[in-house]
Biopython code that builds the backbone (N, CA, C, O; Angstrom):
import numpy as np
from Bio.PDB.StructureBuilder import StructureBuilder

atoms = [
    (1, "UNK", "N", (106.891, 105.656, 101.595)),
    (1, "UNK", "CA", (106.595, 106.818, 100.786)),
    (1, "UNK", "C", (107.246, 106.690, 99.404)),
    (1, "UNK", "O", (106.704, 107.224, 98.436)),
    (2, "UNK", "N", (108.351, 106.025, 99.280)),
    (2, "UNK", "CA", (109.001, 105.785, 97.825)),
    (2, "UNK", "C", (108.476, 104.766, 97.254)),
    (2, "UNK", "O", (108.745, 104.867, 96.057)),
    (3, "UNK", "N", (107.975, 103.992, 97.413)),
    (3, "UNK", "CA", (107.007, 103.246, 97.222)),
    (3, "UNK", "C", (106.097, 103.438, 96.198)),
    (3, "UNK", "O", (106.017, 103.014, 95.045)),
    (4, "UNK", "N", (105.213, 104.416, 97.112)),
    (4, "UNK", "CA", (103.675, 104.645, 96.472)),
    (4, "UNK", "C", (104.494, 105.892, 95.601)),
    (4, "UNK", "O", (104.147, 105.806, 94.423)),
    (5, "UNK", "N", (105.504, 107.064, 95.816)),
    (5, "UNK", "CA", (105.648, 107.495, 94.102)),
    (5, "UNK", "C", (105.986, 106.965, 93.520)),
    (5, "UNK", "O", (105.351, 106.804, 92.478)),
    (6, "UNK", "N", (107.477, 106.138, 93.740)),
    (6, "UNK", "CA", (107.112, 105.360, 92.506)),
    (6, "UNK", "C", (106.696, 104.511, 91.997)),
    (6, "UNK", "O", (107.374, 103.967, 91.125)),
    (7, "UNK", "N", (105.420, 104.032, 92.309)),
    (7, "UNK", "CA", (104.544, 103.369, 92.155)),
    (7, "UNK", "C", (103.565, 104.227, 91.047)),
    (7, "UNK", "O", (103.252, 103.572, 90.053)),
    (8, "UNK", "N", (103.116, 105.447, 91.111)),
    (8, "UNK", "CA", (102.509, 106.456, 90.627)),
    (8, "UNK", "C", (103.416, 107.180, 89.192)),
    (8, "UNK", "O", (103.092, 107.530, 88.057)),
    (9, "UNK", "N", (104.664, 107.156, 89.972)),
    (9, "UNK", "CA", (105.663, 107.250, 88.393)),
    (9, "UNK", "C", (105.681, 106.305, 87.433)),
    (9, "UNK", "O", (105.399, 106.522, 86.255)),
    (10, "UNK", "N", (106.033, 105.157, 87.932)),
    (10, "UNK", "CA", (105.861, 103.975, 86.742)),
    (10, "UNK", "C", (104.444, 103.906, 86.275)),
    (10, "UNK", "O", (104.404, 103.926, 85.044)),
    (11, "UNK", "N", (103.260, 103.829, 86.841)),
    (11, "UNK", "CA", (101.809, 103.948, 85.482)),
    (11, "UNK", "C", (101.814, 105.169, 85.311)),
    (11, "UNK", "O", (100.667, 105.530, 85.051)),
    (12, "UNK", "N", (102.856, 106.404, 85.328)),
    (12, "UNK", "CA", (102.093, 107.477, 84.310)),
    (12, "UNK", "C", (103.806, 107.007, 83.215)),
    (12, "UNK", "O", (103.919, 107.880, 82.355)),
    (13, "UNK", "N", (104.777, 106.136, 83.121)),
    (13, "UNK", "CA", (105.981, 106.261, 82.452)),
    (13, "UNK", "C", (104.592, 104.857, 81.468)),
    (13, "UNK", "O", (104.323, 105.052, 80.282)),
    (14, "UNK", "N", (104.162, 104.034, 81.988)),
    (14, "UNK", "CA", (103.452, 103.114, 81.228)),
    (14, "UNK", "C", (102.245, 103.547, 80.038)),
    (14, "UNK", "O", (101.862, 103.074, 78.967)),
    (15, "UNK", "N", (101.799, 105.071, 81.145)),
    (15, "UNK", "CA", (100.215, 105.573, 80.308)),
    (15, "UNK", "C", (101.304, 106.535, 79.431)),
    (15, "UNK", "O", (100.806, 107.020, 78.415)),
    (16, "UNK", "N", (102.188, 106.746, 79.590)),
    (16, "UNK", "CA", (102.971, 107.779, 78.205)),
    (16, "UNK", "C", (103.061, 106.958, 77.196)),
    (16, "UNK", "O", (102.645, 107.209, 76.065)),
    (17, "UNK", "N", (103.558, 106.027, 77.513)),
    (17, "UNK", "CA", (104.663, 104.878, 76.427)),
    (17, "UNK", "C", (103.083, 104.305, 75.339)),
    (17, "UNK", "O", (103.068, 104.135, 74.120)),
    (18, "UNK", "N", (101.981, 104.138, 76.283)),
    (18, "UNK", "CA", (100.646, 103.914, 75.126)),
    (18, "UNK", "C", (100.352, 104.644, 74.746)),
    (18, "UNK", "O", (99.926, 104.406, 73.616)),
    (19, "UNK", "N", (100.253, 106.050, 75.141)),
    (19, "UNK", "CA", (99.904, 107.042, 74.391)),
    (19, "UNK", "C", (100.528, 107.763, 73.755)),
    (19, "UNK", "O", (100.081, 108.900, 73.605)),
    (20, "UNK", "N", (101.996, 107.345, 73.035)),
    (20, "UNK", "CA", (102.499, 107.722, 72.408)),
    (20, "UNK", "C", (102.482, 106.530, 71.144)),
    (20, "UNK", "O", (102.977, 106.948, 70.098)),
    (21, "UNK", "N", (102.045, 105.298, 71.112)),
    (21, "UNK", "CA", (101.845, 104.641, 70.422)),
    (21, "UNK", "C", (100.475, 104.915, 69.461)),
    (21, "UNK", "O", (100.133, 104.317, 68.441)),
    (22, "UNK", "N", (99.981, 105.763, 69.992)),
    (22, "UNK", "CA", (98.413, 106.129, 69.202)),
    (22, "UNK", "C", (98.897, 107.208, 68.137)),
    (22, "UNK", "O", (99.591, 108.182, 68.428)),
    (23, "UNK", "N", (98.387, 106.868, 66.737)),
    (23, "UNK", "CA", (98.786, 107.679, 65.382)),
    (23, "UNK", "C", (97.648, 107.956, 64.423)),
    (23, "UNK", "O", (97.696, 108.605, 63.378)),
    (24, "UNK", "N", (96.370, 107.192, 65.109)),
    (24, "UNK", "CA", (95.251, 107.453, 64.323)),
    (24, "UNK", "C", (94.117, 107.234, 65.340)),
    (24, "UNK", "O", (94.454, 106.568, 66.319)),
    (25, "UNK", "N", (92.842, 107.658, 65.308)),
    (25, "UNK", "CA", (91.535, 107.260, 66.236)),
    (25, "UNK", "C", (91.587, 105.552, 65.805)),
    (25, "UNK", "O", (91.482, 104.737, 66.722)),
    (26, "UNK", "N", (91.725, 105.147, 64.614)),
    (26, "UNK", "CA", (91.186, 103.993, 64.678)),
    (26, "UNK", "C", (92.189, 102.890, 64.934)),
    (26, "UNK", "O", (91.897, 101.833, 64.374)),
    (27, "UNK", "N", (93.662, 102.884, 65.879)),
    (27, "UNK", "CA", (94.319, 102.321, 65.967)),
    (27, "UNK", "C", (93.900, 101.409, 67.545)),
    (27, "UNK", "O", (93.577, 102.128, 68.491)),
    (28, "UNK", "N", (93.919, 99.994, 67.756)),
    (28, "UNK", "CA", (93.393, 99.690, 68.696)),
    (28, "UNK", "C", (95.227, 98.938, 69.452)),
    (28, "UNK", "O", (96.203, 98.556, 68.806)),
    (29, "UNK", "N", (95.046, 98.987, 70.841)),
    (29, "UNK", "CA", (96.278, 98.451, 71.782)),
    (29, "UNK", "C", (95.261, 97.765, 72.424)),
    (29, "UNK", "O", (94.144, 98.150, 72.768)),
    (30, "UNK", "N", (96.032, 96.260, 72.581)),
    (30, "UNK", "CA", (95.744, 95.738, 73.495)),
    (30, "UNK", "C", (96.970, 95.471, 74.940)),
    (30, "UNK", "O", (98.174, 95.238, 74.826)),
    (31, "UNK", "N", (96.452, 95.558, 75.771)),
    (31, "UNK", "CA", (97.439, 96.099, 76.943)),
    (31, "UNK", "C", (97.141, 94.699, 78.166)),
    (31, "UNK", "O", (96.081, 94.210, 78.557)),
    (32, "UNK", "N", (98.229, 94.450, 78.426)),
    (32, "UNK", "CA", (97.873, 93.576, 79.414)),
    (32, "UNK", "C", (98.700, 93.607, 80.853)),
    (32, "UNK", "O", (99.879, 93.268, 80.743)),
    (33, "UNK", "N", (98.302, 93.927, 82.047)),
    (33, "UNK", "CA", (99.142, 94.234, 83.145)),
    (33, "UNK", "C", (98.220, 93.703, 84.436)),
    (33, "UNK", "O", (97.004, 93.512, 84.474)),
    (34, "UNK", "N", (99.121, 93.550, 85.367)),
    (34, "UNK", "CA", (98.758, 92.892, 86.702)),
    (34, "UNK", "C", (97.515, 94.135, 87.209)),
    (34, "UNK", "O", (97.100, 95.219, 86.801)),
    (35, "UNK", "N", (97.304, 93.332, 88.170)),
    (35, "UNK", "CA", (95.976, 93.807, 88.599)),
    (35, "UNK", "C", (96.038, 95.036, 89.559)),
    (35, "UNK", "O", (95.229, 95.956, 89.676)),
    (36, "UNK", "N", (97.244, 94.802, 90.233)),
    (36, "UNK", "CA", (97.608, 96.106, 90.939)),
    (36, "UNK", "C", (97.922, 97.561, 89.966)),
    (36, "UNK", "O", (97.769, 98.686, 90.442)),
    (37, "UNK", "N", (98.223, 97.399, 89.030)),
    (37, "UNK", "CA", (97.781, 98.725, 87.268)),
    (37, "UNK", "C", (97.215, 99.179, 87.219)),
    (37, "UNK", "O", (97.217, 100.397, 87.042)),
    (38, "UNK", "N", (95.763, 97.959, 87.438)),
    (38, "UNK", "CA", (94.403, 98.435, 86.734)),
    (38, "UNK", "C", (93.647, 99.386, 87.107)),
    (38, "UNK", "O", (93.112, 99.949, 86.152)),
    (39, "UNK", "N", (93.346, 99.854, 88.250)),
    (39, "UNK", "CA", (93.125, 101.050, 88.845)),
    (39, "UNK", "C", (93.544, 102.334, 88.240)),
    (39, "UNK", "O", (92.694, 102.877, 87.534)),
    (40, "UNK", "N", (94.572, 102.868, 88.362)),
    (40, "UNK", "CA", (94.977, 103.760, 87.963)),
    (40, "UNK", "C", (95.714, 104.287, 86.559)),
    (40, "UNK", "O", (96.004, 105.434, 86.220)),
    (41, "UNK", "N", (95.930, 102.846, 85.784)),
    (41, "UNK", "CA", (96.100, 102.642, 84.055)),
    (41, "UNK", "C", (94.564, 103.068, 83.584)),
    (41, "UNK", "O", (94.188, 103.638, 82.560)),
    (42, "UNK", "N", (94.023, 102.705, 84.417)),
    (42, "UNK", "CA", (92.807, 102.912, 83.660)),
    (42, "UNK", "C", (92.302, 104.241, 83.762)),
    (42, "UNK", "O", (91.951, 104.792, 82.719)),
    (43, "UNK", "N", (92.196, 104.921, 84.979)),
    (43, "UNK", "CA", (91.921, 106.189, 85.410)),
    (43, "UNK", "C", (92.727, 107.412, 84.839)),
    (43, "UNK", "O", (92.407, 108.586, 85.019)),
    (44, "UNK", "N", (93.576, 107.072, 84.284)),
    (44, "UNK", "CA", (94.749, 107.896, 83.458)),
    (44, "UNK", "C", (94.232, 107.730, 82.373)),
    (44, "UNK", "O", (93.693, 108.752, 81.948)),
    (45, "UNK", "N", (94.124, 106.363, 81.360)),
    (45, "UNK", "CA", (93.580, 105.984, 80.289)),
    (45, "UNK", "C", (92.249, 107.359, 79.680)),
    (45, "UNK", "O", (92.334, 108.192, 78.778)),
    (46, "UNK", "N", (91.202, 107.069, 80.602)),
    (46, "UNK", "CA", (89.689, 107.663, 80.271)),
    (46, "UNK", "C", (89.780, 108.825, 80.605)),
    (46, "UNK", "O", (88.981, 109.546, 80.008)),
    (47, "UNK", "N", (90.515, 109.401, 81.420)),
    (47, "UNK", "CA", (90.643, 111.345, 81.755)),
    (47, "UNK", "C", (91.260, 111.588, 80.823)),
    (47, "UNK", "O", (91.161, 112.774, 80.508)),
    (48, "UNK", "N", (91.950, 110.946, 80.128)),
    (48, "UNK", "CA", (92.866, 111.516, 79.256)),
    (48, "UNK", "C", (92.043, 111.763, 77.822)),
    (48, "UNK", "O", (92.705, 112.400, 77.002)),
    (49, "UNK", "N", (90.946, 111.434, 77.464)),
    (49, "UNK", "CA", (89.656, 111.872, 76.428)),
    (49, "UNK", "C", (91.084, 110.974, 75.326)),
    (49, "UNK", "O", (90.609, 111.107, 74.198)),
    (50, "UNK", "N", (91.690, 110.636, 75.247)),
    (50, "UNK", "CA", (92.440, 109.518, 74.344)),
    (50, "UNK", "C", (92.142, 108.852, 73.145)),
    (50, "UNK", "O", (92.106, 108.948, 71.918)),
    (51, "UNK", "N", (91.832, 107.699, 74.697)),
    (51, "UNK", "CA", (91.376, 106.477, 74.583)),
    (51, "UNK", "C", (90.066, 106.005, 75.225)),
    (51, "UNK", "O", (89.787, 106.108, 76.420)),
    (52, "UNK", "N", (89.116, 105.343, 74.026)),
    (52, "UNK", "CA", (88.320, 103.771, 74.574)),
    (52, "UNK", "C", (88.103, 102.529, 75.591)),
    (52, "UNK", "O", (87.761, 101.379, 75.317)),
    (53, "UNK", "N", (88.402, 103.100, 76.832)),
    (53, "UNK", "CA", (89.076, 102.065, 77.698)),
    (53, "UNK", "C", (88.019, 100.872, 77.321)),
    (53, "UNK", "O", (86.841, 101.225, 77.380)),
    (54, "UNK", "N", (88.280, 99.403, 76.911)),
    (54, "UNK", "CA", (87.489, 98.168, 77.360)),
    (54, "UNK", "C", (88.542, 97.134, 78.248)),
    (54, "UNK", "O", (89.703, 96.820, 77.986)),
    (55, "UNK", "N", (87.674, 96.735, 79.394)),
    (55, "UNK", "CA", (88.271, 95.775, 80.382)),
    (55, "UNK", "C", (87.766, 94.218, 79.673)),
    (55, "UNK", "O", (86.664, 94.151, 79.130)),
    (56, "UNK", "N", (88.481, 93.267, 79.726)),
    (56, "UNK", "CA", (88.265, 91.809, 79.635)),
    (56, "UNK", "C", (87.241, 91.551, 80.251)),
    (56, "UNK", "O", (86.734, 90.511, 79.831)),
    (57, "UNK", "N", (86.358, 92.298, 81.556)),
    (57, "UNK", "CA", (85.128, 92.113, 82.539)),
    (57, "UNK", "C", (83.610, 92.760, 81.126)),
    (57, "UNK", "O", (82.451, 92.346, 81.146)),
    (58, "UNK", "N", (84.029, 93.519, 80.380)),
    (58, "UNK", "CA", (83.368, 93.899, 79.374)),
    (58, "UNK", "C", (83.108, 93.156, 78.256)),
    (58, "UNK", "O", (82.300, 93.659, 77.476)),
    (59, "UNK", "N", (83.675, 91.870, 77.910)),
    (59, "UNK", "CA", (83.913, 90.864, 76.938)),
    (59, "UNK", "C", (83.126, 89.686, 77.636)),
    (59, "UNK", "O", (82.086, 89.296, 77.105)),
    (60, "UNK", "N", (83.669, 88.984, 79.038)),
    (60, "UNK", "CA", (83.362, 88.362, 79.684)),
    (60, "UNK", "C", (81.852, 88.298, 80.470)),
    (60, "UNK", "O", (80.944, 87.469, 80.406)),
    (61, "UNK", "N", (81.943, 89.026, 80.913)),
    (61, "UNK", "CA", (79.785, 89.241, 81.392)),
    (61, "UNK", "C", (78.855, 88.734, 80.581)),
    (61, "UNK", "O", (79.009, 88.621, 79.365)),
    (62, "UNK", "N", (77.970, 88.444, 81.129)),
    (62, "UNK", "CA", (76.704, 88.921, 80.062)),
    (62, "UNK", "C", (75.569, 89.634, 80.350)),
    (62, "UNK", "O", (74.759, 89.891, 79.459)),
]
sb = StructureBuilder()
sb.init_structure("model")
sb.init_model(0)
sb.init_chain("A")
sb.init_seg("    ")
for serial, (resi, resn, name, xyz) in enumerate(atoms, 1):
    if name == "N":
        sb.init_residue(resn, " ", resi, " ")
    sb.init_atom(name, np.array(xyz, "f"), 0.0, 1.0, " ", f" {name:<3s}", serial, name[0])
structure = sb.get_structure()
């Protein structure tokens, strides 16, 4: 159980720390984190009306 909060504490201490780095719409972060993140960095990211989320799977495809 301590675990999974703080597991859930550290990506919302990670989704603060980027979104406190944002000072204009047109400022771009590039963010790079293990794969176990990506889930829920991201799901924090796009609810949050923020940020632009693009994944490397969005670059990469065709």
């Amino acid at each position: 159980m301590w675990v999974a909060q703080y597991w859930y504490f550290r990506n919302m201490i990670i989704y603060k720390n980027l979104a406190d780095l944002v000072s204009s719409s047109d400022d771009r972060i590039f963010v790079l984190y293990g794969a176990g993140h990506i889930h829920l960095l991201k799901q924090l990211l796009i609810e949050s009306n923020i940020f632009n989320v693009k994944t490397a799977q969005d670059y990469l495809s065709n």
